[in-house]
N, C-alpha and C positions, 0 to 999 in steps of 0.2 A: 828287188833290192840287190845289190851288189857290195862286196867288201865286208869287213867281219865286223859281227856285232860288238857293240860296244855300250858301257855301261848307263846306266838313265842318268850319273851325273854330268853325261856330256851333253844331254837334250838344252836346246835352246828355244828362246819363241820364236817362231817366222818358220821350224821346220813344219816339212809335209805330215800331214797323216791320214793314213789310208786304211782302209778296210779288208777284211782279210780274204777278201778277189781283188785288193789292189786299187777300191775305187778309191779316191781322194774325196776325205772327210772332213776337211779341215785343216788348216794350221795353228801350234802350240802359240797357245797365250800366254800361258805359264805352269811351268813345272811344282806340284807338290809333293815336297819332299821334307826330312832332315837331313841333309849334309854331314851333321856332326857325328850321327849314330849311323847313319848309311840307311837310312831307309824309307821307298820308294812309295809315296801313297797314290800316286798318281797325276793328271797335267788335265789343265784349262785348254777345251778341243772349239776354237769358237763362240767360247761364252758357256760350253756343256763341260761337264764334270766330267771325267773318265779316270774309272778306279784302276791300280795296279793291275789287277788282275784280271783285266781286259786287252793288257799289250802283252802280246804275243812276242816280237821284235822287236830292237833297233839296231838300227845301222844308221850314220854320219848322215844328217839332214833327215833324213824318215824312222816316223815309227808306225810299225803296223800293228794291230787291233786282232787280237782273237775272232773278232763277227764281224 
């Protein structure tokens, strides 16, 4: 990853996501979250659920996964 992280309300669908040796897991289908209250429950990885506290990272187009 390159360039500084940045907050999960920047995640978009179509970014990368990868695994925490970097393999590519997927790309975001959709972000779950609140916007209003700021908080982050997690994103649609392929059709798979991925809770918050499995992303370790983001940075601008990727986010990387704890495992």
């Amino acid at each position: 990853m390159s360039g500084d992280p940045v907050s999960w309300l920047m995640i978009e669908p179509g970014w990368k996501v990868v695994d925490a040796h970097g393999k590519k897991v997927g790309k975001v289908d959709e972000v779950l979250g609140d916007e209003q209250i700021d908080i982050f429950h997690g994103l649609v990885v392929s059709g798979e659920k991925i809770l918050a506290d499995q992303v370790a990272d983001i940075h601008e187009g990727e986010v990387q996964l704890s495992r």
